[in-house]
TORTILO-842215 format. One record per residue: residue in one letter; x, y, z of N, C-alpha, C, O in turn. Coordinates in steps of 0.2 Angstrom, whole numbers, plus 5000, padded with zeros to 4 digits. Example, Ala and Ser with C-alpha at 12.3 -4.5 7.8 and 13.67 -1.06 7.14 Angstrom:
2
A506649725039506249785039506649845039507149835042 S506449895035506849955036506450005039506750065040 
//
This chain:
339
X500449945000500050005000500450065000501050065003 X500350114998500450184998500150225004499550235005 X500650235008500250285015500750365013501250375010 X500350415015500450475017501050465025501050415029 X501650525024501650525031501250515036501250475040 X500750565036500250575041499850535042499350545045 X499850465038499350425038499850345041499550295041 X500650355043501050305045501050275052501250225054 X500650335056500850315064500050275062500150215063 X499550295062499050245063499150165059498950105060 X499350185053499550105050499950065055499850005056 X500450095058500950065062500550025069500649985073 X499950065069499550045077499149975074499249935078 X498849945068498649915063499149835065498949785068 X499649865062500049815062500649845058500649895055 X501349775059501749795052501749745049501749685051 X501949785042502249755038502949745037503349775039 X503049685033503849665032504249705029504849705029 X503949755024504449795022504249865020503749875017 X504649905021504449975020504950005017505550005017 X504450055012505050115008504650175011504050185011 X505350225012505050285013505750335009506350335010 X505350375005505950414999505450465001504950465004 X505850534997506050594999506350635000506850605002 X506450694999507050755000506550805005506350865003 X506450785009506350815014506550775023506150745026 X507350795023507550745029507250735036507250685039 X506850805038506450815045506150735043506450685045 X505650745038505050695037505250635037505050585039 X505750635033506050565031506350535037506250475039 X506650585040506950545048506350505052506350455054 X505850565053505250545058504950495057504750455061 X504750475049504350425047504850365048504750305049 X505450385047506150295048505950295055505750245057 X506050345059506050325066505450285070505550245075 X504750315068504150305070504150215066503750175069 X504350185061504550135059505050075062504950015062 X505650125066506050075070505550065074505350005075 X505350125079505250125086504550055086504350015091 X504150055079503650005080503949945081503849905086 X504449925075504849865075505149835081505249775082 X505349875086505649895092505149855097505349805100 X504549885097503949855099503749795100503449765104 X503949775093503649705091504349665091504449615087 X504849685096505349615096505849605092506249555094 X506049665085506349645082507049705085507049765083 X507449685090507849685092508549725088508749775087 X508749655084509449665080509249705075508849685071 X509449755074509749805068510249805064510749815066 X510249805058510849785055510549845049509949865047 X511349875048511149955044511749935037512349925038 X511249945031511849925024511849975022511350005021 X512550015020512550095018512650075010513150045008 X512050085005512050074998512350124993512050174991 X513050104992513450154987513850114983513850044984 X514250164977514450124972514850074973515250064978 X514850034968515049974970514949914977515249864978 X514349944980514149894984513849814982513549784978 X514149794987514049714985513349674990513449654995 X512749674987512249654987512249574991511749554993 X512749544991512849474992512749495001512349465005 X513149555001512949545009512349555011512149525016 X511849595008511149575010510849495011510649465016 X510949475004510849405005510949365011510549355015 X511749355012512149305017511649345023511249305026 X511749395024511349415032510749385033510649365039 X510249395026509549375026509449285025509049245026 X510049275024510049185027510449175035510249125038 X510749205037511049205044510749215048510149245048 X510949195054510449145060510649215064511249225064 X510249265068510449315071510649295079510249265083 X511149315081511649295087511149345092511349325098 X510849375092510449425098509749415099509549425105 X509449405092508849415092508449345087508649315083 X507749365090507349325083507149345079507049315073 X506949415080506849455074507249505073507549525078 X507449535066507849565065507749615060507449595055 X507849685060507849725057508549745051509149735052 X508049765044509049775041508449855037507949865034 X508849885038508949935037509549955030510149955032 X509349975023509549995018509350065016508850085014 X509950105019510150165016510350185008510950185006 X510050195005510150224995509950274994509350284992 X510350324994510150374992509950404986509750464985 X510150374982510150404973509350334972509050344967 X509150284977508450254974508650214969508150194966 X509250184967509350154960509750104963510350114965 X509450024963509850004965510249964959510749924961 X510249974955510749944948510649854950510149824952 X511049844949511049744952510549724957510149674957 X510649774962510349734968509549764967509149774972 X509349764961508549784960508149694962507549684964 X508549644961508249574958508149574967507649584970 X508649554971508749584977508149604982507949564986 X508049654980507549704984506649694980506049714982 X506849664975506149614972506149544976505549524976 X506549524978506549474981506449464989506249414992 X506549534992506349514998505749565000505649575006 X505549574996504749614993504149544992503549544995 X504349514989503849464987504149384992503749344994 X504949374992505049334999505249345005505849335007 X504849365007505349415015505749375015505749345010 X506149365019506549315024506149325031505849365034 X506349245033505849255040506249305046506849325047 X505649315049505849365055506249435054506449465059 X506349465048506549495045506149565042505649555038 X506349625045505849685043506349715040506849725043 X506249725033506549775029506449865030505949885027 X506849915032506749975028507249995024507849985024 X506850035020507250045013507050145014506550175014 X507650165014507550255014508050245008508550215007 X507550305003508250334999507950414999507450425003 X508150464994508150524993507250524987507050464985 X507050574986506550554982506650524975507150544972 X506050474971506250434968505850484962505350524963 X506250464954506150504948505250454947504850414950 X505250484941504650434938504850354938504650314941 X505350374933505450294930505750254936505750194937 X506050304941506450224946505450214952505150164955 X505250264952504650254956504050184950503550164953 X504250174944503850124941504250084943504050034940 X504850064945505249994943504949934949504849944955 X504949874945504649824948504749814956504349804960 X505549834959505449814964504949864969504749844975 X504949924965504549984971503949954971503649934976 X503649954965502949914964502749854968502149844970 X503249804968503249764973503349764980503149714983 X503649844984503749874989502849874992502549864997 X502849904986501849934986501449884989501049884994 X501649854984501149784984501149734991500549704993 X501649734993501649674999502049705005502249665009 X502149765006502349795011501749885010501149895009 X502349935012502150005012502550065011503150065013 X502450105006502750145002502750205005502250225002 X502950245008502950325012503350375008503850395010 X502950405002503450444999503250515001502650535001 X503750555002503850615007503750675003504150674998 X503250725004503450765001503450835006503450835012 X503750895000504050955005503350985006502950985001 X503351025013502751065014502951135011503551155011 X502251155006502451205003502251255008501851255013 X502451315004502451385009501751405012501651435017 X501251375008500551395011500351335015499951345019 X500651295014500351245020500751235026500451205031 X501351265025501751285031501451305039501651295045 X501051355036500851395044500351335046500351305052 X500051315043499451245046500151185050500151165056 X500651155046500851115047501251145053501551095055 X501451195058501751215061501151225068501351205073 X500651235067499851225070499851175071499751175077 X499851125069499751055071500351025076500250995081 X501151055072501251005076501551055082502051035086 X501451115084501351155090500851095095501051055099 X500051115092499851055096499750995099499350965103 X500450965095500650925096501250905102501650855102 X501150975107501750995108501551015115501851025120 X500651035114500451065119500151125120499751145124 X500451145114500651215112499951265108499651235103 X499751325111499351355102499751405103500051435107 X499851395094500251455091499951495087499651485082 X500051555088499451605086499251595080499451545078 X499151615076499051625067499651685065499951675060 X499851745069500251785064500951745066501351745062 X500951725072501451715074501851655070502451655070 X501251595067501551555062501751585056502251565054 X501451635053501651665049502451685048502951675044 X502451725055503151735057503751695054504151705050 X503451625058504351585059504151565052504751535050 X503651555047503851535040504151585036504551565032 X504051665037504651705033505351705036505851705033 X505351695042506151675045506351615041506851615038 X506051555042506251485041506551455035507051415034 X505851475031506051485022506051425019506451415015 X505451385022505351315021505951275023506151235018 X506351275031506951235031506551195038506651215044 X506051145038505751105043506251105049506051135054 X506751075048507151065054507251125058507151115064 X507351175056507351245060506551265063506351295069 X506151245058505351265063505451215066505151235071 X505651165066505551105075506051145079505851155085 X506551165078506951185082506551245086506351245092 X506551285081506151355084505551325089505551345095 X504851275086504551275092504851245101504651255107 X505251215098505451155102505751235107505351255112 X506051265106506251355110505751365113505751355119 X505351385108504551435110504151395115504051425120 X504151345115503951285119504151305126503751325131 X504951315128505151325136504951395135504551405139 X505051435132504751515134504351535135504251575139 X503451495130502851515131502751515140502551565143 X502851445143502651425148501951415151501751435156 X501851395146501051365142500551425142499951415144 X500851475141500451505139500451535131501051525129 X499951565125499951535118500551575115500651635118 X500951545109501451575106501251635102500851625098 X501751695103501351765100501851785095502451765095 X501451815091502051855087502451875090503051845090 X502451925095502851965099503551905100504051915098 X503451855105503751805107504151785101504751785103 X503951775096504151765089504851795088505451775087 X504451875087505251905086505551915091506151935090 X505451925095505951905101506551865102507051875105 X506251795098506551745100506851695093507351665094 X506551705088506551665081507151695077507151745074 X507551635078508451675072508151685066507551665066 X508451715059508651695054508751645051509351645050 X508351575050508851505049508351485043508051435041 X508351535039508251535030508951475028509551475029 X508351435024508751415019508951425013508951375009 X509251475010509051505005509451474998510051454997 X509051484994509651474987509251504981508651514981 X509651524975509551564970509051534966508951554960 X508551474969508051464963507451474967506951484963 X507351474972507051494976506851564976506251584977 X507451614973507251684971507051704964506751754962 X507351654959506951654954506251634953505851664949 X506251574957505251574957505051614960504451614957 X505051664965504651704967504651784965504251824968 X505151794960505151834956504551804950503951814950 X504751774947504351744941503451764943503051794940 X503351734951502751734952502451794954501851814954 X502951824955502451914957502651934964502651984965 X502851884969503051874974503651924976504151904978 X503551994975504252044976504252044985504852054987 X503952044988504252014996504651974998505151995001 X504551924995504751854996505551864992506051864995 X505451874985506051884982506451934985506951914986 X506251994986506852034989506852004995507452024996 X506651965001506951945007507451885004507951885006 X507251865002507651814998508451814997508851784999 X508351884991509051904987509451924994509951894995 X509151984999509351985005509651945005510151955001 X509651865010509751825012510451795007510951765009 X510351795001510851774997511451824998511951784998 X511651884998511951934999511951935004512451965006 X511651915010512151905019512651845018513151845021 X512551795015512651725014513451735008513951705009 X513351775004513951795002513851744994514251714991 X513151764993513151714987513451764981513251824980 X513951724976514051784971513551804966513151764963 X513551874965512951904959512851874951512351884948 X513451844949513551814942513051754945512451754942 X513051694950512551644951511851664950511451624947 X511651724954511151754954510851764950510351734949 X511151804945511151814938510551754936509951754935 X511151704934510951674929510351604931510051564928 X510451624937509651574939508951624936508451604934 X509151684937508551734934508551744926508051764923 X509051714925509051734916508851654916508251654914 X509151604918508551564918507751554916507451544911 X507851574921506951564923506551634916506151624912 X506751684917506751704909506451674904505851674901 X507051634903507151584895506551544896506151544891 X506551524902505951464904505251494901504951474897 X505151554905504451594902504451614895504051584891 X505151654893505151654885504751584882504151594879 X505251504883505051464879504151454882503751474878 X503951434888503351424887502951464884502451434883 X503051534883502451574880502551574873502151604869 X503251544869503251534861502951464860502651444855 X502951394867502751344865501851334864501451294861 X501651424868500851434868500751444860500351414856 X501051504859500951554853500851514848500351524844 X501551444849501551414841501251354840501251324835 X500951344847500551274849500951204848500751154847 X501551214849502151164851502151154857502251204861 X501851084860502151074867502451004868502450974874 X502850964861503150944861503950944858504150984854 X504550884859504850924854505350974854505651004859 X505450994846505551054844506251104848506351164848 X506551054852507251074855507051134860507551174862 X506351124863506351164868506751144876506851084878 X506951184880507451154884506751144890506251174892 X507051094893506651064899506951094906506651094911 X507551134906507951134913507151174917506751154920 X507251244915506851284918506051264915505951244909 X505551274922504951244923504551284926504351264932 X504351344924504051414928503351364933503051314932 X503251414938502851384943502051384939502051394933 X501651374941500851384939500751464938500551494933 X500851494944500651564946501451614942501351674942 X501851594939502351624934501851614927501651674924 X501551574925501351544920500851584919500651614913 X500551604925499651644924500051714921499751744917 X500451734922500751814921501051804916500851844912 X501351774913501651764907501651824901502051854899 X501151824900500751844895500951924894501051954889 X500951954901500652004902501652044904501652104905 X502252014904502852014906503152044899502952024894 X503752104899504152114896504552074897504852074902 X504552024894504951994895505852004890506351974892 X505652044885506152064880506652104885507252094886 X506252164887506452204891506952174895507552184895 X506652134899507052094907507652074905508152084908 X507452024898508252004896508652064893509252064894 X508452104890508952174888509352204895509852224896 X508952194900509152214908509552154909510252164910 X509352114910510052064911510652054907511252034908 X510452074901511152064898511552154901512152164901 X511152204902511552244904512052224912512652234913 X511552214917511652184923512352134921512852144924 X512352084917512952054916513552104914514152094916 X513452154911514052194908514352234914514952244916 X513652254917514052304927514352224930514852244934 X514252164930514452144935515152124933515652114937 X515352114927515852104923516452164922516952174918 X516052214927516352294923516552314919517052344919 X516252304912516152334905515852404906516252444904 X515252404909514852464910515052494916515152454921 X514952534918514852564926514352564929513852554926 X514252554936513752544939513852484946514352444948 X513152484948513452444953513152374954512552364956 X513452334953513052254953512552234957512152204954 X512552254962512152214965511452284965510952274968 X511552334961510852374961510552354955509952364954 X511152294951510752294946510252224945509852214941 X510652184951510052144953509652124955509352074954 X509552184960508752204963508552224959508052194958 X508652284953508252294946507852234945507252214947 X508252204941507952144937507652114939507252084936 X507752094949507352054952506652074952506152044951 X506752154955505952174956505552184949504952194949 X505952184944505652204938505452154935504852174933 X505452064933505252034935504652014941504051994939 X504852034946504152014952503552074950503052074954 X503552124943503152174944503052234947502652284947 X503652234952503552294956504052354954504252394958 X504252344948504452424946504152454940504252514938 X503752414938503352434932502552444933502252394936 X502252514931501852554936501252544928500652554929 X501452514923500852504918500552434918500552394922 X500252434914499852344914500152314912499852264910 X500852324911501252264906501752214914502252174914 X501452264920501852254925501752174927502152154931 X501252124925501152054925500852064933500552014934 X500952104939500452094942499852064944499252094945 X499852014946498951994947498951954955499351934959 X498151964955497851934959497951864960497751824956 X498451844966498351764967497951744974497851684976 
//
């Protein structure tokens, strides 16, 4: 079966299964959900843990031999397979095989990082599916953030006010780890009384995650808040402006090809580039974006940062960022809109 994080702890109350995958690039989750799966196994007896770190050139045979060996501690036993790239190359026959033949008293987990399309079809995950439980993680996005921080306050003891969850997700900048830390804080400070804004900034660092495509999606989207707290954060951090650049010329190109793949009704094909993938809410504005312009400004912004031209780099790319997010353009071509 396929379970949701949030739907793992009560399957675990059910009963377990002999084998479990849990993939994702979001490590908060991916930890909690491995751990809420030891601690069951834990429960149920299965003592011996045996942890196989899966990289190149690993030899598979030692799963085997273990999975036939008599364990010196325990009668049941846990094996634990760390992969992080999801691809077992050889040992795919392997992990189909103890999917469909457990080994007795043996509970499989399997964590890797999140699985593509094609390794999320290959037989052995399907067979993960089929005869165990599948937990594939995904990242809480920035709207669902402040709920997800609600819940697990409450989970905590805790009510966290509404502005005040706001708060720690413009601090946090979707890095999970740091919102558990921050409550797990606010927690001894409240002293059970509810968590406020106030308290917030009081008490809540800086512990943005930040990186250069994160500011280009929220340029693209109209999101000139976001993006300039963003670019911020990238210029405390000492990111250089050439990087900057060119995630934004990026994302550009990306808008350019999708609004000629509209125009010409090509959306296959035709040697368009796949890297950049504008959001939903870039795509609603498209239309309405100088986008000629932007790139004219970007190739000037490259010539100040190159010092061809005079001027000052980094003015030139807050320009193109907010110019971009609509907020220096006062006509209707500013792409602006209501989301």
């Amino acid at each position: 079966m396929r379970l949701s994080a949030e739907q793992l702890s009560a399957a675990l109350k059910r009963g377990l299964h002999h084998v479990y995958l849990v993939s994702g690039d979001e490590p908060l989750a991916v930890g909690e959900c491995a751990d809420a799966i030891r601690a069951a196994a834990r429960a149920e007896g299965y003592a011996d843990r045996t942890v196989f770190f899966i990289e190149r050139g690993f030899s598979w045979d030692e799963v085997r031999h273990s999975a036939r060996a008599l364990s010196l501690f325990a009668d049941r036993r846990l094996f634990e397979l760390r992969m992080p790239s999801g691809k077992p190359d050889k040992g795919a026959q392997v992990l189909l095989e103890i999917a469909t033949q457990p080994p007795p008293d043996v509970l499989t987990l399997i964590v890797t990082d999140k699985l593509d399309r094609k390794t999320s079809e290959a037989p052995w995950v399907r067979a993960v599916e089929k005869h165990g439980a599948w937990i594939p993680v995904w990242p809480v996005s920035a709207e669902a953030l402040p709920a997800w921080l609600e819940r697990r306050a409450a989970s905590l003891g805790l009510t966290l006010e509404a502005p005040a969850a706001r708060l720690i997700v413009d601090r946090v900048e979707g890095n999970l780890l740091a919102a558990k830390q921050e409550l797990e804080i606010l927690a001894l400070l409240a002293d059970g009384t509810a968590i406020s804004e106030s308290l917030v900034m009081r008490t809540v660092g800086d512990s943005a995650r930040y990186d250069v495509f994160q500011l280009a999606e929220a340029a693209a989207a109209g999101d000139a808040a976001r993006a300039l707290r963003v670019l911020t954060g990238l210029r405390g951090e000492g990111t250089e402006p050439t990087l900057i650049l060119w995630a934004l010329v990026r994302e550009l190109r990306g808008l350019w090809q999708a609004r000629e793949r509209d125009r010409t009704g090509s959306h296959s094909g035709g040697g368009w580039s796949q890297v950049a993938k504008p959001s939903p809410r870039a795509l609603r504005r498209v239309e309405k974006m100088p986008l000629a312009a932007l790139l004219q400004e970007a190739a000037r912004a490259d010539r100040t940062i190159k010092g061809i031209v005079p001027g000052d780099a980094w003015s030139s790319i807050v320009s193109l960022t907010m110019g971009m997010a609509g907020a220096l353009q006062a006509t209707r071509d500013s792409g602006r809109v209501a989301v």
